[in-house]
Biotite code that builds the C-alpha atoms (Angstrom):
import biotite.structure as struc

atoms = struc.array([
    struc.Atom([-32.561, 53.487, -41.182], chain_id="A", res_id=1, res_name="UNK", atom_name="CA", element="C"),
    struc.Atom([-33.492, 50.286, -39.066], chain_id="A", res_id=2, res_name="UNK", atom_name="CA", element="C"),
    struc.Atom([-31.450, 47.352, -39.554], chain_id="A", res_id=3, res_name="UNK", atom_name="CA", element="C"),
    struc.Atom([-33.329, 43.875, -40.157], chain_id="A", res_id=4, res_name="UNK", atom_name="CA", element="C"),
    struc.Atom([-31.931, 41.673, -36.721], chain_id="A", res_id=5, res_name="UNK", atom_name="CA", element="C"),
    struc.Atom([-30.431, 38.571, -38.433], chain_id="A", res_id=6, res_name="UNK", atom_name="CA", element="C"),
    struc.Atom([-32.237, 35.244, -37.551], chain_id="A", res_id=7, res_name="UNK", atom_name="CA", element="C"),
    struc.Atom([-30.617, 33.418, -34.145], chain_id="A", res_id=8, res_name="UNK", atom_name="CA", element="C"),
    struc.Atom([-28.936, 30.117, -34.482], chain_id="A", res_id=9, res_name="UNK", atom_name="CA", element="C"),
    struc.Atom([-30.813, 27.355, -32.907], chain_id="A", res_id=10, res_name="UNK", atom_name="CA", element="C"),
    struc.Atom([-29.885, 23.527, -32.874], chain_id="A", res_id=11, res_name="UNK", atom_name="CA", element="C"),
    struc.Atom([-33.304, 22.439, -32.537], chain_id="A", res_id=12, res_name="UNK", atom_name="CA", element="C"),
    struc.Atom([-33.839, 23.985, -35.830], chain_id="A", res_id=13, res_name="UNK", atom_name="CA", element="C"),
    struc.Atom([-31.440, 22.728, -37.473], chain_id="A", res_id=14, res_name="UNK", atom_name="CA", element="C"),
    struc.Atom([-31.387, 18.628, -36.410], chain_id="A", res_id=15, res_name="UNK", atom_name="CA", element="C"),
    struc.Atom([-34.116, 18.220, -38.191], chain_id="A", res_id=16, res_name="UNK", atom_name="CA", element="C"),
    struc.Atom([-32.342, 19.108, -41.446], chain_id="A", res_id=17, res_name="UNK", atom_name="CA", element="C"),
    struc.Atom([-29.105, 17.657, -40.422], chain_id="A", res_id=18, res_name="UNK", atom_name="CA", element="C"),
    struc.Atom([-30.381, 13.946, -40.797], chain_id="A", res_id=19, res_name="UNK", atom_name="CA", element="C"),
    struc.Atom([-30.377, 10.621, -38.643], chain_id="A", res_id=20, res_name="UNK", atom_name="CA", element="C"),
    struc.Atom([-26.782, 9.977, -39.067], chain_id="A", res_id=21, res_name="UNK", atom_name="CA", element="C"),
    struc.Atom([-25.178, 12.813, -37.890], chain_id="A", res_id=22, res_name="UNK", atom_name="CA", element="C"),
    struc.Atom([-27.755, 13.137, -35.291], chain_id="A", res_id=23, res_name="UNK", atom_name="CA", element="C"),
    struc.Atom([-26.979, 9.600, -33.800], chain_id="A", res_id=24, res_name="UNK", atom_name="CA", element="C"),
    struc.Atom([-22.891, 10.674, -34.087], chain_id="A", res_id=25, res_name="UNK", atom_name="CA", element="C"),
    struc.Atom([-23.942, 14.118, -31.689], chain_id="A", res_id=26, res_name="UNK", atom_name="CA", element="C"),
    struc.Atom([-25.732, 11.699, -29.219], chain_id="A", res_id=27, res_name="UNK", atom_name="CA", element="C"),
    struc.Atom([-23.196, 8.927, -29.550], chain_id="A", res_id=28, res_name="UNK", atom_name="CA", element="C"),
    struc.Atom([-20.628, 11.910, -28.816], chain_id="A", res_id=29, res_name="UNK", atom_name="CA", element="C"),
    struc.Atom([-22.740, 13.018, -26.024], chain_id="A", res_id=30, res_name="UNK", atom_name="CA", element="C"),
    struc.Atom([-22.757, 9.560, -24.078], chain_id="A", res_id=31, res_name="UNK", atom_name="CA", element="C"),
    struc.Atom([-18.753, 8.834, -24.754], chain_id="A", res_id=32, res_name="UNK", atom_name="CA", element="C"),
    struc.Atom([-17.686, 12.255, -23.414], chain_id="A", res_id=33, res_name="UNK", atom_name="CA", element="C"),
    struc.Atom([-20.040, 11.390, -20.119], chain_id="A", res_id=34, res_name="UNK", atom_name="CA", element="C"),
    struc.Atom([-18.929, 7.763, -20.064], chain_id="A", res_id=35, res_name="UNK", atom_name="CA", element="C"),
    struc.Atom([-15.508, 8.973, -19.497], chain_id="A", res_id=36, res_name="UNK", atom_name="CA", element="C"),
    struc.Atom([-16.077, 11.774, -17.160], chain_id="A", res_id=37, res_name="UNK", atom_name="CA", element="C"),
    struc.Atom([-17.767, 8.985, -15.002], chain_id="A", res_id=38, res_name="UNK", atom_name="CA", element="C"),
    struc.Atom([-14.836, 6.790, -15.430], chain_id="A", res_id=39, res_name="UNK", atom_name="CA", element="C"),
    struc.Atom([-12.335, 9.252, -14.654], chain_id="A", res_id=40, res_name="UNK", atom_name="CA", element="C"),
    struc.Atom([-14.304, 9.736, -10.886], chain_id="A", res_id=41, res_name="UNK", atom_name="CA", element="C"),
    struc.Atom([-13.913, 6.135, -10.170], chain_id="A", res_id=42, res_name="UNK", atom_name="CA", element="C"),
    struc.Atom([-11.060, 3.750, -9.962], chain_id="A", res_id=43, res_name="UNK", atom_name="CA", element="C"),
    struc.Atom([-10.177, 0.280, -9.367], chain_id="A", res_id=44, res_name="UNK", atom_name="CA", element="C"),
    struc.Atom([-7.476, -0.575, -6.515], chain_id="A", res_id=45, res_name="UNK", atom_name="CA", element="C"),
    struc.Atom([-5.054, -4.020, -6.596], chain_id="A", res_id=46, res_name="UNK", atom_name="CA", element="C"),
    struc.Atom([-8.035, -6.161, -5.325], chain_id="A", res_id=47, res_name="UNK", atom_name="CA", element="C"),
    struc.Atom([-9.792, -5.562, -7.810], chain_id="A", res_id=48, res_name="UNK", atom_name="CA", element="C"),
    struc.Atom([-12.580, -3.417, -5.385], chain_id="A", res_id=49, res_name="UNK", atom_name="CA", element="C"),
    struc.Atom([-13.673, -0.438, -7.228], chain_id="A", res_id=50, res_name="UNK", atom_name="CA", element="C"),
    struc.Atom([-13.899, 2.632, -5.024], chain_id="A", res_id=51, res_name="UNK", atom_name="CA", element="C"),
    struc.Atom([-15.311, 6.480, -5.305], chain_id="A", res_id=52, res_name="UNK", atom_name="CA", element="C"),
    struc.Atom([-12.554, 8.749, -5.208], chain_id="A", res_id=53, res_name="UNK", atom_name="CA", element="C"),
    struc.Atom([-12.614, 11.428, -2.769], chain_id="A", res_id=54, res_name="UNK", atom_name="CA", element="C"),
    struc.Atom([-12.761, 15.121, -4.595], chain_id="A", res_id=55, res_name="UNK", atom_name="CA", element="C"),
    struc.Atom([-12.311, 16.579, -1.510], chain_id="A", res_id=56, res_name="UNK", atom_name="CA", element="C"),
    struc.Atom([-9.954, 17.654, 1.092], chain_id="A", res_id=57, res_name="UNK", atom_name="CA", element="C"),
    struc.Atom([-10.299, 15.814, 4.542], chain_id="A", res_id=58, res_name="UNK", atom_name="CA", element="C"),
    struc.Atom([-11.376, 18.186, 7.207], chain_id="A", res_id=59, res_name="UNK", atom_name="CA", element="C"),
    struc.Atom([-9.467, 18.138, 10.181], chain_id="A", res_id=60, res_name="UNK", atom_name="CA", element="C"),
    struc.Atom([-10.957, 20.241, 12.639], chain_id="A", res_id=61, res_name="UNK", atom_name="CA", element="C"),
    struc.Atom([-11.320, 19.227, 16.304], chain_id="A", res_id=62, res_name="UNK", atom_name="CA", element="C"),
    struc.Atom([-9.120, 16.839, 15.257], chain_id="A", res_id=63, res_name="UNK", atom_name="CA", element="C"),
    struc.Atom([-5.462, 16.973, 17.425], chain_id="A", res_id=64, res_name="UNK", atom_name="CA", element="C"),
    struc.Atom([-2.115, 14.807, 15.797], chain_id="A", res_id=65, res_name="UNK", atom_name="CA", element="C"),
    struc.Atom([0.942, 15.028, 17.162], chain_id="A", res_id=66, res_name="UNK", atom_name="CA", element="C"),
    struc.Atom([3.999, 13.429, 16.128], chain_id="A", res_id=67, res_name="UNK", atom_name="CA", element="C"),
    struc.Atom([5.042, 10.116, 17.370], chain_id="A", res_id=68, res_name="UNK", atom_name="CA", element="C"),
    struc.Atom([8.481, 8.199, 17.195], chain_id="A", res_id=69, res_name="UNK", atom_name="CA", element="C"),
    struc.Atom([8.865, 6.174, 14.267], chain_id="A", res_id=70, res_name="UNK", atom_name="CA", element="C"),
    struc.Atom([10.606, 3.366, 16.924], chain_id="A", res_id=71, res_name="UNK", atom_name="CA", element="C"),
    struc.Atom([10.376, 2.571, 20.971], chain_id="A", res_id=72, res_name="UNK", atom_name="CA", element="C"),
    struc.Atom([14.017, 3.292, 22.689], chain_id="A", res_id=73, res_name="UNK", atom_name="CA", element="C"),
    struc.Atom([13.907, -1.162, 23.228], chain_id="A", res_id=74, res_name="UNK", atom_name="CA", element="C"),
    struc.Atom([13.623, -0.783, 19.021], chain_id="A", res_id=75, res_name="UNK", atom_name="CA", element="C"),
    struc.Atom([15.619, 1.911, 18.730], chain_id="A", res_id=76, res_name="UNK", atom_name="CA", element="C"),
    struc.Atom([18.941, -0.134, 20.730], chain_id="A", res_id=77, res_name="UNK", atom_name="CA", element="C"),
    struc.Atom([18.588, -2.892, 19.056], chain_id="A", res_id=78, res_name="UNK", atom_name="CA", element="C"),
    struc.Atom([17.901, -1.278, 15.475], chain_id="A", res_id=79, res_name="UNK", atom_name="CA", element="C"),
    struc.Atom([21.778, 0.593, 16.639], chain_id="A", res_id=80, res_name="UNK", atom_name="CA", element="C"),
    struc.Atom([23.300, -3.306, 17.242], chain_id="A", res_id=81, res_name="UNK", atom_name="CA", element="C"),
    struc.Atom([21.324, -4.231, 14.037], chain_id="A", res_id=82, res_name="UNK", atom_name="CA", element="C"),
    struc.Atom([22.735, -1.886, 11.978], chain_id="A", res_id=83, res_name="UNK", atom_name="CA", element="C"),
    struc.Atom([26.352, -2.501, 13.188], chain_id="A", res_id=84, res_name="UNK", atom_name="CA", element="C"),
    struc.Atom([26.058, -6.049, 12.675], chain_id="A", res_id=85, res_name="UNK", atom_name="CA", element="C"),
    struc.Atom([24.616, -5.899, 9.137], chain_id="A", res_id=86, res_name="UNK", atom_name="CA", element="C"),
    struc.Atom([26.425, -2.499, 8.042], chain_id="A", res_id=87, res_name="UNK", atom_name="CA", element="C"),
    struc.Atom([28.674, -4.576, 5.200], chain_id="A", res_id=88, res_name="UNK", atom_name="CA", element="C"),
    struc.Atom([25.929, -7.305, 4.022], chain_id="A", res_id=89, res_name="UNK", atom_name="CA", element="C"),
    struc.Atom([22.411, -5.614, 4.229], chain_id="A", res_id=90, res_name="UNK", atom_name="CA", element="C"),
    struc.Atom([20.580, -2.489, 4.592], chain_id="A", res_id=91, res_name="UNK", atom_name="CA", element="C"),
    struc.Atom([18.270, -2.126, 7.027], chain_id="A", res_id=92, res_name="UNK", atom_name="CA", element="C"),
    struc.Atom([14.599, -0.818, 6.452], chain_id="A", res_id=93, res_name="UNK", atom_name="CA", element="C"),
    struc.Atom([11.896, -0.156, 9.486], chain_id="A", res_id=94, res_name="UNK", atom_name="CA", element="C"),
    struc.Atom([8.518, -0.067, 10.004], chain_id="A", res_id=95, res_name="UNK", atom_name="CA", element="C"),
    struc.Atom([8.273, -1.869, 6.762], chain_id="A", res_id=96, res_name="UNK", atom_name="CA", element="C"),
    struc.Atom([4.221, -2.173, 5.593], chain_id="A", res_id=97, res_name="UNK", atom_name="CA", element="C"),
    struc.Atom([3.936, -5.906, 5.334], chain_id="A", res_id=98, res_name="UNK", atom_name="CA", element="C"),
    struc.Atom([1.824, -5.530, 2.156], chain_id="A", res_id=99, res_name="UNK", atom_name="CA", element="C"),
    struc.Atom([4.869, -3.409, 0.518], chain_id="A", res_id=100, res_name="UNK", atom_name="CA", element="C"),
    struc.Atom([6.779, -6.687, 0.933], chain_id="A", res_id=101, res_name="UNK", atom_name="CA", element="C"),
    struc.Atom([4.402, -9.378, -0.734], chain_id="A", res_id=102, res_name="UNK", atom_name="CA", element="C"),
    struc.Atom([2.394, -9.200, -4.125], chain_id="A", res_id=103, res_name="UNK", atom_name="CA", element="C"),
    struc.Atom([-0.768, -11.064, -3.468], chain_id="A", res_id=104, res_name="UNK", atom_name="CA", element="C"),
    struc.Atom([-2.183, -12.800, -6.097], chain_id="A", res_id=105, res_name="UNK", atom_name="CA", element="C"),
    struc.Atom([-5.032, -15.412, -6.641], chain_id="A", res_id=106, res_name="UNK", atom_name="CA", element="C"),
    struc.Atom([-7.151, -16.591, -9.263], chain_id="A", res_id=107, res_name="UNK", atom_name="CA", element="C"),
    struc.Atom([-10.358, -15.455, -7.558], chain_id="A", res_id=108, res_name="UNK", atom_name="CA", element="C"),
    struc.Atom([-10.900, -11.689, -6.434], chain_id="A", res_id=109, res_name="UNK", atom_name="CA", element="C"),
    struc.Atom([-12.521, -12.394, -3.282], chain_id="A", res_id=110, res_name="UNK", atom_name="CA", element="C"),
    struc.Atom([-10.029, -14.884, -2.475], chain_id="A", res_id=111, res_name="UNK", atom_name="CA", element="C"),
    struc.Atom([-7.204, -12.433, -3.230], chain_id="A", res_id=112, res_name="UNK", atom_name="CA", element="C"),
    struc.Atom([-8.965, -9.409, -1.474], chain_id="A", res_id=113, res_name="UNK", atom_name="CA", element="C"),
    struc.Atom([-9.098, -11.547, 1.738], chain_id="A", res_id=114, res_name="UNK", atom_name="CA", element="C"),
    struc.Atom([-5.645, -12.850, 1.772], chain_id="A", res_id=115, res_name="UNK", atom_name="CA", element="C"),
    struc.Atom([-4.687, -8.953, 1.298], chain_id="A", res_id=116, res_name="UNK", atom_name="CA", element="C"),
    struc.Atom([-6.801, -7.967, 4.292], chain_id="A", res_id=117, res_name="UNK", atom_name="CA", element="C"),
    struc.Atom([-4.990, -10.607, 6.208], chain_id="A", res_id=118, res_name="UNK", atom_name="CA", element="C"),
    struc.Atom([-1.929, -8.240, 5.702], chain_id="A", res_id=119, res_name="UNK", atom_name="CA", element="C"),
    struc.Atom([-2.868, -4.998, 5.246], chain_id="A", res_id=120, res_name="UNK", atom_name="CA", element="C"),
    struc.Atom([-2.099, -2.407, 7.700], chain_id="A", res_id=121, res_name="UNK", atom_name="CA", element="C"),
    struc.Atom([0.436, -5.318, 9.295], chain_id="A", res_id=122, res_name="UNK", atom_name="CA", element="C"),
    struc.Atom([3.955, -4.013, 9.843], chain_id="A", res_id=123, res_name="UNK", atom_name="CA", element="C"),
    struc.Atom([7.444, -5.881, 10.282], chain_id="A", res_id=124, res_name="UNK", atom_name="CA", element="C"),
    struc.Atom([9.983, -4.119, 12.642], chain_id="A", res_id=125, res_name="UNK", atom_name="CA", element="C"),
    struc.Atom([13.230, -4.102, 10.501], chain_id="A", res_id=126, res_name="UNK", atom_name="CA", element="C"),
    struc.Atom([13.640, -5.285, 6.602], chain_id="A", res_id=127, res_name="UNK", atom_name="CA", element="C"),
    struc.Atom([17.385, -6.593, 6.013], chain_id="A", res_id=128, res_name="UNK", atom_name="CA", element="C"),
    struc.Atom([17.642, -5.831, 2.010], chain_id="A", res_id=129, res_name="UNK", atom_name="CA", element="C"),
    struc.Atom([20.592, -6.526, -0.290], chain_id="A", res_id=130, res_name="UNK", atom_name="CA", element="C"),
    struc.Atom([22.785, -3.188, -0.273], chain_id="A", res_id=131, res_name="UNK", atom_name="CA", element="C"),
    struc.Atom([23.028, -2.908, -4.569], chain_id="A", res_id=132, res_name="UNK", atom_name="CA", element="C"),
    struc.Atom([19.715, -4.525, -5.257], chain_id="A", res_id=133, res_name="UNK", atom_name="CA", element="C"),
    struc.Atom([17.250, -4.098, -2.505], chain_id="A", res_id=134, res_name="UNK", atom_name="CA", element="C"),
    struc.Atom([15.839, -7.097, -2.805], chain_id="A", res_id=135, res_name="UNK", atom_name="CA", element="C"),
    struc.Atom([14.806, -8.432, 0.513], chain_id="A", res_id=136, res_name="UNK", atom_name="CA", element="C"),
    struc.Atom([16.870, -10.567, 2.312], chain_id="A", res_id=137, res_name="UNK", atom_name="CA", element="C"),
    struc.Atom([15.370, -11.312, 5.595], chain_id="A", res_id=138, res_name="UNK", atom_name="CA", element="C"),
    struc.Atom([12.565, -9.793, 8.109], chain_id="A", res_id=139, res_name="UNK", atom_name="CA", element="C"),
    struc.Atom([13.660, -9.303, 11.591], chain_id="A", res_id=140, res_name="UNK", atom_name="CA", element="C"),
    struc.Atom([11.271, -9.226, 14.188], chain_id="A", res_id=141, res_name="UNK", atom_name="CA", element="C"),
    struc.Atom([11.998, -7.770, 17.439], chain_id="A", res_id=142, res_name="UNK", atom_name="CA", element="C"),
    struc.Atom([9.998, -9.972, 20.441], chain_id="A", res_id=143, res_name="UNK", atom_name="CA", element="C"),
    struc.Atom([8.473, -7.634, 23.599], chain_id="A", res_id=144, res_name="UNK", atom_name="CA", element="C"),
    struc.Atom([5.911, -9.772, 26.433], chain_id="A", res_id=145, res_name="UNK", atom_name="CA", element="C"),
    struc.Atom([3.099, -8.027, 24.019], chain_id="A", res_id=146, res_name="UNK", atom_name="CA", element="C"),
    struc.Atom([4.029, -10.875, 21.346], chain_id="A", res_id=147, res_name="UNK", atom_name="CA", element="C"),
    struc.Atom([2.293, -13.426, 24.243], chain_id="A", res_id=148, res_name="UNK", atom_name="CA", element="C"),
    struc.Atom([-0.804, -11.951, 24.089], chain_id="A", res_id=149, res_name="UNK", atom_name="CA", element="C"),
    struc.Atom([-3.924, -13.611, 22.377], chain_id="A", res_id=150, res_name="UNK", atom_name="CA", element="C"),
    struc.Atom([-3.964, -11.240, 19.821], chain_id="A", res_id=151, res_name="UNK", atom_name="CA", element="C"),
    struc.Atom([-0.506, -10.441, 19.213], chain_id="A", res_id=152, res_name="UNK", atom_name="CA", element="C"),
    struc.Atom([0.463, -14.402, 18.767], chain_id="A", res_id=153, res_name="UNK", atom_name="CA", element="C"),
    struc.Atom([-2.656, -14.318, 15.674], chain_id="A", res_id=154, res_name="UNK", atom_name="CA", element="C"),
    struc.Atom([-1.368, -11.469, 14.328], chain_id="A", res_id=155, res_name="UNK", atom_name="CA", element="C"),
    struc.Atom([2.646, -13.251, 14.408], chain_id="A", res_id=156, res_name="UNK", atom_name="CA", element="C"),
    struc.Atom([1.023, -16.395, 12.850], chain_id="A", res_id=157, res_name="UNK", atom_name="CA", element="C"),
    struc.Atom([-0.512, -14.745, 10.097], chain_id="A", res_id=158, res_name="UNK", atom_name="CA", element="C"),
    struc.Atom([2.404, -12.665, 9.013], chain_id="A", res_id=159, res_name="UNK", atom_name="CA", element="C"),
    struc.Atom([4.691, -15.406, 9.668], chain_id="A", res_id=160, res_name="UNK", atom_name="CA", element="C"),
    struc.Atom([2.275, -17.998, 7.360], chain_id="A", res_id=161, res_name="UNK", atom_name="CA", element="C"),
    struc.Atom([2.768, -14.765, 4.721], chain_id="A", res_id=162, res_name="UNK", atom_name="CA", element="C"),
    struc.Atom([6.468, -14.169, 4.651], chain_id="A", res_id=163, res_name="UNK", atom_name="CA", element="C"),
    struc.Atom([6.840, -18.138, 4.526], chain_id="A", res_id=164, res_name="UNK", atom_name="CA", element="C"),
    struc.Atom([4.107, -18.333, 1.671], chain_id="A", res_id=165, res_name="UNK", atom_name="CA", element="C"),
    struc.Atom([6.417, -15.463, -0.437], chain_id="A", res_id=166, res_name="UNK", atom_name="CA", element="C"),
    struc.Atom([10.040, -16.687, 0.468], chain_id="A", res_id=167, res_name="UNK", atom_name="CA", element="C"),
    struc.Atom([11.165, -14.452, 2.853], chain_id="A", res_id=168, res_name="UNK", atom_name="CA", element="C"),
    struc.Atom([12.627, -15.539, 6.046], chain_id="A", res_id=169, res_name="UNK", atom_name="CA", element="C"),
    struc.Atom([11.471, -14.003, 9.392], chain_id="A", res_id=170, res_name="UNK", atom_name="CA", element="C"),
    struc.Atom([14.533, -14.186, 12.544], chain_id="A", res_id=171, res_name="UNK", atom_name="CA", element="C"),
    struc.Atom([13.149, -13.269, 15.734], chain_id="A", res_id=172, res_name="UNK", atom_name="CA", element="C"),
    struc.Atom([15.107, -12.154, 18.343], chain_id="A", res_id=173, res_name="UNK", atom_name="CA", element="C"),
    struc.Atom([14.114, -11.434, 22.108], chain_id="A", res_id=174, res_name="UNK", atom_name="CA", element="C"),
    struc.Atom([13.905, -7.594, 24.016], chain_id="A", res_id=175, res_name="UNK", atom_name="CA", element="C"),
    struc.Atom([17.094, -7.331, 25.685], chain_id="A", res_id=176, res_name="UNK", atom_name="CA", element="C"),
    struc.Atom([18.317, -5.044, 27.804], chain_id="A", res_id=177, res_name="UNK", atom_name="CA", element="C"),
    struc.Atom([21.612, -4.796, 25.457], chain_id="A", res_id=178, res_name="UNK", atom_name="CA", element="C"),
    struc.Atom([22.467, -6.103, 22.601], chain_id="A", res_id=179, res_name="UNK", atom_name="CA", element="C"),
    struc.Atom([25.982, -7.623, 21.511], chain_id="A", res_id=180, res_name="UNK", atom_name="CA", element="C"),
    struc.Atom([26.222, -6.916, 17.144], chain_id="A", res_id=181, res_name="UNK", atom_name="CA", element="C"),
    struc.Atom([27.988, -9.993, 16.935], chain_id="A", res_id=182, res_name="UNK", atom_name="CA", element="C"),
    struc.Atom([25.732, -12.037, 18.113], chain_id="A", res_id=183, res_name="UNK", atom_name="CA", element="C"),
    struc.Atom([23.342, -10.872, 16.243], chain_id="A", res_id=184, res_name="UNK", atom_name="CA", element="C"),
    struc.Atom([25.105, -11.253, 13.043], chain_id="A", res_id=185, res_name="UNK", atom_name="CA", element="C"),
    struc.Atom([26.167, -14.715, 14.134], chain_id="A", res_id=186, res_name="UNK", atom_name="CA", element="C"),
    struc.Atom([21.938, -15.471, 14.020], chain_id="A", res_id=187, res_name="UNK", atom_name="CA", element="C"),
    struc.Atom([21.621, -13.944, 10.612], chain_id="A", res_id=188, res_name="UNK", atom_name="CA", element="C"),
    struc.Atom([24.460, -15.267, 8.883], chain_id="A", res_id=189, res_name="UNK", atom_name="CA", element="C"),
    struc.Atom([23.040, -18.321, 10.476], chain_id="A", res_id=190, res_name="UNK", atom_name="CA", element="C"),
    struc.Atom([19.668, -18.110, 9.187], chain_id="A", res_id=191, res_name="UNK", atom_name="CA", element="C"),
    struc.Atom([20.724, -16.311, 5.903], chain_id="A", res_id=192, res_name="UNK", atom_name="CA", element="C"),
    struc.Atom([22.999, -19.562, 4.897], chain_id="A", res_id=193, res_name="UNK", atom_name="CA", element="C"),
])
């Protein structure tokens, strides 16, 4: 006995019968589910710049890192004095990303993109922040012979021009070869009053 093979489904056969509505639904299916599989590959960062993400792992091969100190031993003394000075009234943060301090903001995008490029990838040397709250009380920048240099001085006046633009005050203080803690709270009370 041979057994008739039943007739294979085919959607081309069938649209036909289905009729224009339901066919436009499919298609209008069709483009929303790739409309947001192309949305999910992109994104759009604080400036308002959309960017590709990357899907794949960064290769590092031939590539050598090695681990660095997170402070110099000049930073490193005077972040000791620091903390003894400030140990009841602040915390103290280092290496603080400039840009994780200020919110930049403007009206136009490529005016707010460019004041953000002015600080990105800028760093302050110590944050003094409010023990309880966190909220910042001070910046306190730590002076070497590099901050004469050309460069170094631009690089002071624009985050200096920042921190004054968001209300934060910046207290410098020179490289020493020690460093007394009361002095150096006697400066910050000063300049926190």
């Amino acid at each position: 006995m041979i057994l008739q093979y039943p007739h294979v489904f085919s959607p081309i056969e069938v649209l036909p019968h289905l009729g224009w509505p339901v066919v436009v639904l499919i298609v209008v299916g069709i483009v929303v589910v790739a409309l947001r599989w192309w949305m999910n590959q992109r994104t759009v960062d604080s400036a308002g710049v959309t960017m590709q993400l990357n899907q794949h792992a960064v290769d590092f091969t031939g590539v050598t890192m090695q681990r660095r100190p997170l402070m110099t031993r000049g930073e490193l003394a005077f972040f000791a004095a620091l903390e003894t000075a400030v140990s009841s009234h602040s915390r103290v943060f280092v290496q603080v990303p400039l840009a994780a301090l200020i919110d930049v903001r403007a009206s136009d995008r490529s005016a707010q993109a460019t004041a953000f490029n002015q600080i990105d990838r800028k760093r302050v040397d110590f944050v003094l922040a409010d023990p309880k709250s966190l909220e910042v009380q001070a910046v306190v920048e730590l002076d070497d012979s590099s901050h004469l240099l050309e460069g170094r001085r631009s690089r002071d006046e624009i985050v200096e021009d920042a921190l004054k633009k968001a209300g934060i005050k910046i207290i410098r203080f020179p490289v020493q070869a020690s460093y007394n803690s009361d002095q150096i709270w006697e400066k910050i009370s000063k300049a926190l009053a």
